[in-house]
N, C-alpha and C positions, 0 to 999 in steps of 0.2 A: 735596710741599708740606709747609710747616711752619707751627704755631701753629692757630691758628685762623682761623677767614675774622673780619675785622674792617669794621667798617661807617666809613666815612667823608662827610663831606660833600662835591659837587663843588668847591667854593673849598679847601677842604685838600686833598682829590687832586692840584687840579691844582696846587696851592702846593707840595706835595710829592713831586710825579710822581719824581724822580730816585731817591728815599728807597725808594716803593712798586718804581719799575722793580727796584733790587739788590735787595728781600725776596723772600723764597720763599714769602710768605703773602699767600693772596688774600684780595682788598678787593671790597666791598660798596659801590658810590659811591653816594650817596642824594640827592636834593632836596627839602626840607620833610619830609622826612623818609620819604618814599617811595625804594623801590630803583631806581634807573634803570639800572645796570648793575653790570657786575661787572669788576674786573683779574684772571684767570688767570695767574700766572707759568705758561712754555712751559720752564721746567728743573725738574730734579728730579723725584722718584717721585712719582704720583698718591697721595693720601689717600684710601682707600677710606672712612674718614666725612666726609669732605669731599665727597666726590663723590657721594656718597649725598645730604647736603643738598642739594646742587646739583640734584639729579633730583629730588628732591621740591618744591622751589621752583618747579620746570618743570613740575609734576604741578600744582601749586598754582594757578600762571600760566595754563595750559592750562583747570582748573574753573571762574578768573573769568571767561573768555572766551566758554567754554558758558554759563554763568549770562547773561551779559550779550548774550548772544546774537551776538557778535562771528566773523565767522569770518574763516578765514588770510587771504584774500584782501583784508579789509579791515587787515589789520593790513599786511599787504606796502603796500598805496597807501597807509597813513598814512606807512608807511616811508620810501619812495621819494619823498613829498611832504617829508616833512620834510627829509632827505637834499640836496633839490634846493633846496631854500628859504629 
């Protein structure tokens, strides 16, 4: 990966999808301003700080979920509900 991970809103994502598909630099898609997902390009060499942030975001995701008492299981039927719905 190249550049850095850059943060975007879903209405530019997806305004720009073809733009984000050719770069080599992952996107942060966000609504109101929360992250809701990520674009990983699938070429090119892995960024070992890139991927580092990535695992601590996950580390980070992971403590609000203990905090809030949320566990996997509920996060999978949110999943699956939203998914179908």
């Amino acid at each position: 990966m190249t550049g850095k991970l850059i943060r975007v809103g879903v209405r530019e994502f997806r305004e720009d999808l073809a733009q984000y598909l050719d770069s080599a630099t992952p996107v942060a898609v966000t609504r109101h301003g929360q992250t809701v997902g990520y674009y990983i390009p699938a070429r090119g060499e892995v960024d070992v700080l890139e991927l580092a942030a990535l695992r601590r975001a996950v580390e980070e995701m992971e403590a609000l979920l203990v905090e809030h008492g949320i566990g996997i299981e509920e996060v999978i039927s949110e999943f699956r509900s939203r998914r179908q719905g």
